[in-house]
Wavefront OBJ file of the C-alpha trace (Angstrom):
o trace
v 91.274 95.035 96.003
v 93.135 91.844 96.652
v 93.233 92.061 100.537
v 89.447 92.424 101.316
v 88.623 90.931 97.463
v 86.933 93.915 96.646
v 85.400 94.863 93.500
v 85.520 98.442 91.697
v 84.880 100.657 89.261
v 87.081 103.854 88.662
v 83.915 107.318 89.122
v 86.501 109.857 87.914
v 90.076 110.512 87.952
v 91.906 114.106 88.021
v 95.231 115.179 88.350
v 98.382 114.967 86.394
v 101.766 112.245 85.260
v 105.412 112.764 84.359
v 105.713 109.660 82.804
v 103.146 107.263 81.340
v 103.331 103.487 79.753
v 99.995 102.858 77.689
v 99.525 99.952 75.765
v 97.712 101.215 72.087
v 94.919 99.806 70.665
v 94.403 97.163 67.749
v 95.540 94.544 69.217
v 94.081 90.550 68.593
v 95.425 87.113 69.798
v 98.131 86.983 67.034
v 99.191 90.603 66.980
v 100.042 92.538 70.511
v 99.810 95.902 71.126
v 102.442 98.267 70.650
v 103.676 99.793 73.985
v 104.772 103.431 74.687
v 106.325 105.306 77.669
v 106.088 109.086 77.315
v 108.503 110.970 79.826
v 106.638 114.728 79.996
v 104.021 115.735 81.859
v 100.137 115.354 81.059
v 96.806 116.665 82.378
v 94.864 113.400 83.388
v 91.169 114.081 81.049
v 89.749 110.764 82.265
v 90.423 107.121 83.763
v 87.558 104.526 83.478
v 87.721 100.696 84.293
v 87.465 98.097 86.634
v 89.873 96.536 89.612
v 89.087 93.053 90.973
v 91.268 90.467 92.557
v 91.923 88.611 88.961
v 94.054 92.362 88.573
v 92.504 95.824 86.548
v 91.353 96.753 83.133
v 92.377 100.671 83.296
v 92.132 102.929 80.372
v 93.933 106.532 80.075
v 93.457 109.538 79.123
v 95.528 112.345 78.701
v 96.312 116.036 77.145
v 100.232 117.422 76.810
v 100.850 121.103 77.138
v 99.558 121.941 73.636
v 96.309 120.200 74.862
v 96.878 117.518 72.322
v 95.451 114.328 73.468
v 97.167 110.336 73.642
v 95.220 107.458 75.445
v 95.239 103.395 75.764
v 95.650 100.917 78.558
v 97.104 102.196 81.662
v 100.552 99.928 81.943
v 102.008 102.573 84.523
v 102.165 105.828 85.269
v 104.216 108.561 87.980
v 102.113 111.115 89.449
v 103.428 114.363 89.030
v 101.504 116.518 91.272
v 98.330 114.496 92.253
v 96.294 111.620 91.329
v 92.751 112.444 92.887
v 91.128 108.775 91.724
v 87.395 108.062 93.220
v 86.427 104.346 93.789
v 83.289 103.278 93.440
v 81.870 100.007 94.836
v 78.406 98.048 95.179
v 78.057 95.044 98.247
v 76.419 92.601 96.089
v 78.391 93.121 92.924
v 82.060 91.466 92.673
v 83.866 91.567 89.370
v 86.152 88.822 87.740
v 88.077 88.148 84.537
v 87.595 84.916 83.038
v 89.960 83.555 79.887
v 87.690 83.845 76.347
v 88.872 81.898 74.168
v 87.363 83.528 71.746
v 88.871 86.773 72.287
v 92.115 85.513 73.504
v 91.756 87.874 76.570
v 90.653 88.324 80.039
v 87.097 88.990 79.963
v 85.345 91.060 82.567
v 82.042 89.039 84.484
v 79.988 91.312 86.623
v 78.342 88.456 89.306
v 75.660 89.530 91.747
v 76.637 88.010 94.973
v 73.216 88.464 96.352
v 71.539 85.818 93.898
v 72.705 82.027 95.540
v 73.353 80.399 91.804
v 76.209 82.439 90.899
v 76.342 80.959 87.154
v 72.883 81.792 86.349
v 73.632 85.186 87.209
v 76.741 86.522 84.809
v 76.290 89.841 82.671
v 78.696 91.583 80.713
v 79.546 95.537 81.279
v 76.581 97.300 82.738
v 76.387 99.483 86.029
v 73.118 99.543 86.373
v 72.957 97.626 89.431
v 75.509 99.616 90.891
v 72.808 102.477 92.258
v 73.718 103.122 95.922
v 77.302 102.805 95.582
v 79.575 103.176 98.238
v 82.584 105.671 97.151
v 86.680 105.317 97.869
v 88.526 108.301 97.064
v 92.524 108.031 96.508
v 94.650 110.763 97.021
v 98.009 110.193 95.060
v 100.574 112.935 95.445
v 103.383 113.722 92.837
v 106.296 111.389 92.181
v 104.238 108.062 93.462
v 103.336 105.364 90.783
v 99.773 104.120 89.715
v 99.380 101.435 87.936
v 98.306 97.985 88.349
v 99.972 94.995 86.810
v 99.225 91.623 86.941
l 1 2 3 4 5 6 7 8 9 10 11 12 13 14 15 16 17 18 19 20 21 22 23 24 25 26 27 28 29 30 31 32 33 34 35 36 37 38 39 40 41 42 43 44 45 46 47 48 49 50 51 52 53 54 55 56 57 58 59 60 61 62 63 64 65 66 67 68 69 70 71 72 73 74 75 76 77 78 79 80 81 82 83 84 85 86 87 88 89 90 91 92 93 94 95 96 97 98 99 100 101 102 103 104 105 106 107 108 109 110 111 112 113 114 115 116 117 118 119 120 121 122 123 124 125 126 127 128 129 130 131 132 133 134 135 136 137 138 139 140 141 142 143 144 145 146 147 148 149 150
């Protein structure tokens, strides 16, 4: 997303990891998350979030052999036999993620590039402006790396 500063939100994800870094949740500005790496493999059950040039806001889902389930933030993960990850993207919609100091994270801004006064024209986590999307689908095959890290 970088080279062309694209903006995009993750459709659907299938496919499976080896390994696997997640970041848990409960986390606030004094207390981190914990951090895990889990070497086995997993059956990918879903990937949803956003990629913009400020860097990605993934979030993972997965199911072990025994179809027990672990998720969080996508830190890292190796692709064990494919990652089949569609892209979605809209020509008037860029994302960002802005500093809130309130939170004490990166925020996600959804900005219509079509309206001229950018400011007047933040909103916070909706895709409803994202009918007539244009797709990107990513083949990943086993043994290569997804993640994004900023």
């Amino acid at each position: 997303c970088n080279e062309k500063n694209l903006s995009a939100y993750v459709a659907t994800c299938v496919g499976s990891v080896e390994e696997v870094t997640l970041r848990l949740a409960n986390a606030d500005r004094h207390k981190p998350n914990e951090i895990i790496t889990l070497r086995r493999r997993f059956e990918i059950l879903s990937l949803v979030g956003t990629l913009c040039s400020d860097g990605a806001h993934l979030h993972m889902s997965l199911a072990d052999s025994e179809g027990k389930c672990v998720g969080g933030h996508l830190i890292s993960a190796r692709v064990f036999t494919t990652a089949e990850i569609v892209l979605n993207t809209h020509p008037n919609i860029s994302f960002r993620r802005i500093y809130d100091d309130a939170t004490g994270f990166d925020e996600l801004q959804v900005i219509n590039k079509a309206e001229k006064d950018y400011e007047n024209f933040l909103f916070y986590g909706t895709t409803l402006t994202l009918i007539g999307s244009i797709a990107i689908v990513i083949a990943i095959t086993g043994g290569r790396h997804l993640g994004w890290r900023k």
